[in-house]
VOGU-3710 file (C-alpha; in Angstrom, 3 decimals, decimal comma):
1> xxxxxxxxxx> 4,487/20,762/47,809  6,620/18,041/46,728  10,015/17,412/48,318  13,054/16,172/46,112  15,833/14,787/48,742  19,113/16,041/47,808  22,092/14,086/48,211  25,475/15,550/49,908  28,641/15,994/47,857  31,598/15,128/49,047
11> xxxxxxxxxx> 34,884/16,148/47,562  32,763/16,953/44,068  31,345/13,335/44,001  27,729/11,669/44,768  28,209/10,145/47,997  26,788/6,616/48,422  24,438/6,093/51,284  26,348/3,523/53,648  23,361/0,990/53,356  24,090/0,495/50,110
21> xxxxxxxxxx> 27,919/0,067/50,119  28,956/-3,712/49,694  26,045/-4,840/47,547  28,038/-4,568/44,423  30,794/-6,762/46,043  27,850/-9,576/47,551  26,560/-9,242/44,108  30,105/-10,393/42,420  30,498/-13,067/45,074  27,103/-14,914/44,369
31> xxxxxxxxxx> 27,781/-14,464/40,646  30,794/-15,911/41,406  29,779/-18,713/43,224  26,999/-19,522/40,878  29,737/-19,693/37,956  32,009/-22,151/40,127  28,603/-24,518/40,590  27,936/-24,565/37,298  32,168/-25,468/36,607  31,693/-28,463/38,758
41> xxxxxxxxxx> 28,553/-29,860/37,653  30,079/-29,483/33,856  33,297/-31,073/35,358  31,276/-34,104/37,168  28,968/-34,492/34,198  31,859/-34,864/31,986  33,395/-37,687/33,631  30,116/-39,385/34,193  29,966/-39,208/30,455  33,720/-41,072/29,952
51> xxxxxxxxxx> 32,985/-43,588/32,584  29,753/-44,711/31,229  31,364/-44,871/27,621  34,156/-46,958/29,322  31,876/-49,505/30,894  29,561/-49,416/28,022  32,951/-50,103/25,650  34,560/-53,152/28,702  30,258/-54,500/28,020  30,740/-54,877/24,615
61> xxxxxxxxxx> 34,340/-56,567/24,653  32,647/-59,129/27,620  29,726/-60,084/25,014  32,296/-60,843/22,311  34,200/-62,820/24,155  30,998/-64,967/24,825  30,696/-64,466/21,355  34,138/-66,033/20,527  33,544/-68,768/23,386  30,554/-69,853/21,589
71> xxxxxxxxxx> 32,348/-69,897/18,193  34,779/-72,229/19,133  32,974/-73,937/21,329  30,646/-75,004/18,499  33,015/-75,529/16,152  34,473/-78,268/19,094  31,117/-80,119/19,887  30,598/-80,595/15,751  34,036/-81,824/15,790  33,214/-84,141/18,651
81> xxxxxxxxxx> 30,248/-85,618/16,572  31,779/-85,903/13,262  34,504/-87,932/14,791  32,263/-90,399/16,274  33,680/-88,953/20,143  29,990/-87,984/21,053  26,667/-89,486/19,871  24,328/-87,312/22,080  24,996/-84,889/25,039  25,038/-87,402/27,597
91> xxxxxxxxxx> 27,425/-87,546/29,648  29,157/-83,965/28,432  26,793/-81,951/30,779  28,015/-79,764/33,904  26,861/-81,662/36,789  29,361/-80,577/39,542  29,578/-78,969/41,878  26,487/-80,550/43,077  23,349/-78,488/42,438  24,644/-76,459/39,566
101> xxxxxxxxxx> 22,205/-77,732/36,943  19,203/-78,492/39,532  16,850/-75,393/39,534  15,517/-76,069/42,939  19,105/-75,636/43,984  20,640/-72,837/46,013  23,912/-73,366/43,424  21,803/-73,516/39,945  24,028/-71,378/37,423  21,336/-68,742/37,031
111> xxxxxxxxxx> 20,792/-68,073/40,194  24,622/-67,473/40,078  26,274/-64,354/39,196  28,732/-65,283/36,099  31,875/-64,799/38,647  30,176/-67,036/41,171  30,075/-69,455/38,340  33,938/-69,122/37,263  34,505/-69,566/40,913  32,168/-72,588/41,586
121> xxxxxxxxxx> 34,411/-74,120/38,422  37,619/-73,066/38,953  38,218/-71,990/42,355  42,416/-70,989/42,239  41,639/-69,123/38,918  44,404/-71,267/37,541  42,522/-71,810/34,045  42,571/-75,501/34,652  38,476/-76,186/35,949  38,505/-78,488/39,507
131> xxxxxxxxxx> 35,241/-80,085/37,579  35,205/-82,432/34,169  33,294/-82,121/31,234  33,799/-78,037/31,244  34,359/-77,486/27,307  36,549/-74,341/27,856  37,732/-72,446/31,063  39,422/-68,692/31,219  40,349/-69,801/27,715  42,309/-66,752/26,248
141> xxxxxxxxxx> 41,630/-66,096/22,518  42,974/-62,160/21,779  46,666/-61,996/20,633  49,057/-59,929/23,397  51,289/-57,802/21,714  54,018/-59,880/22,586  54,119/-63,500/22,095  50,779/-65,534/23,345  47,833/-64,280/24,464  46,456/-61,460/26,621
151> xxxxxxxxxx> 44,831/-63,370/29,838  43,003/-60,491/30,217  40,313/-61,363/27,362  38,773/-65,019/28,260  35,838/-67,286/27,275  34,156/-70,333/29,540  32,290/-72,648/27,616  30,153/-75,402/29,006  27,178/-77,331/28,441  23,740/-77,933/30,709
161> xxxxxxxxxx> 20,888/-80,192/30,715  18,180/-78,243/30,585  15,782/-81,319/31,599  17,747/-82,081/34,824  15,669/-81,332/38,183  12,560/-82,907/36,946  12,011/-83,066/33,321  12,084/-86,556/31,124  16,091/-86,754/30,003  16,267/-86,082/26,474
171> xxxxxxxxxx> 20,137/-86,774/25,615  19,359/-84,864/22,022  19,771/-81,261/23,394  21,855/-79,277/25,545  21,689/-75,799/26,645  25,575/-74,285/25,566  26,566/-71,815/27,770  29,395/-69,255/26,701  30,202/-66,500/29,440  33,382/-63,853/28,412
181> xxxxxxxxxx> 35,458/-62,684/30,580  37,047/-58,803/30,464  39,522/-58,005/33,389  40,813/-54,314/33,437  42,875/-53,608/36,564  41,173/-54,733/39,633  37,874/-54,687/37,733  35,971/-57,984/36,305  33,467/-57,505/33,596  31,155/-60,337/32,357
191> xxxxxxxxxx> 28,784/-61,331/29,548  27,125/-64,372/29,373  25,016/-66,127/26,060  22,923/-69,062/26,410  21,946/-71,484/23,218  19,909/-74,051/22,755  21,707/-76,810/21,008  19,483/-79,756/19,437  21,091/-82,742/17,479  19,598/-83,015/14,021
201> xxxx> 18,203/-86,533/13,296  18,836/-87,159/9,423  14,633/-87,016/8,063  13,504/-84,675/10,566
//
């Protein structure tokens, strides 16, 4: 014979076994907590996203200020040979401090970050380099809203044999190296560009 379990009424209404009571308000806590996870992970992924733009857009300014160093430091070194000032590279290559074109050394440019570089050059940050034959240092080139420029936007421009630290001299060709500068607040943001630079012997 087949039972059917009845369930008491109490005061006309179904009453709720007490095993169950609660589970609808555990129920609206987890949903609630799941909804507040998902609020913060949209919240954290959203200003992942505007950071990485940011540094992706400071990146961009860095690289055309190496851009802008290499411009006009170009535009100087033909200038240099068209006025008879220069009649190879020799003698306009960075050679100091010590090391910094030697690629055995422990102070060879690449081995150096771009800020070790700067500070290898010009120590104080003054914008006036502690070593010669440095083409352009913290050279500022964007126009501040006021009169001048914004020192916040710079170019360093130098040149490098690229035969020093073993290779036969060859005064015809340089390696021109251009690395921009982007300072935002506290923050330093670098780009650097490296060209070959050959002079071109009238025949060849």
């Amino acid at each position: 014979m087949k039972r059917t379990k009845r369930f008491p009424m109490v005061n006309g209404q179904l009453e709720v076994p007490r095993q169950e009571r609660g589970v609808s308000l555990i129920i609206v806590i987890l949903v609630l907590a799941f909804l507040q996870i998902v609020g913060l992970m949209l919240l954290m992924v959203t200003r992942t996203g505007s950071r990485v733009a940011g540094n992706m857009r400071t990146q961009q300014m860095a690289y055309n200020a190496a851009e802008a160093g290499f411009d006009v430091g170009w535009t100087e070194i033909e200038e240099f040979f068209a006025d008879g000032e220069w009649t190879s590279f020799d003698g306009h290559y960075l050679t100091e401090p010590s090391g910094i074109d030697d690629p055995q050394s422990d102070n060879y440019f690449r081995r150096l970050t771009d800020l070790e570089v700067l500070d290898l050059i010009d120590p104080d940050g003054d914008g006036t380099p502690d070593v010669s034959t440095v083409i352009f240092c913290r050279e500022p080139y964007v126009q501040a809203q006021g009169p001048g420029f914004d020192p916040r936007y710079t170019y360093n421009v130098f040149l490098i044999d690229d035969e020093a630290g073993g290779s036969a001299p060859d005064p015809g060709d340089a390696l021109l190296v251009c690395i921009g500068c982007v300072g935002i607040g506290t923050n330093m943001t670098t780009s650097r560009l490296e060209i070959e630079l050959v002079i071109q012997v009238p025949g060849t």
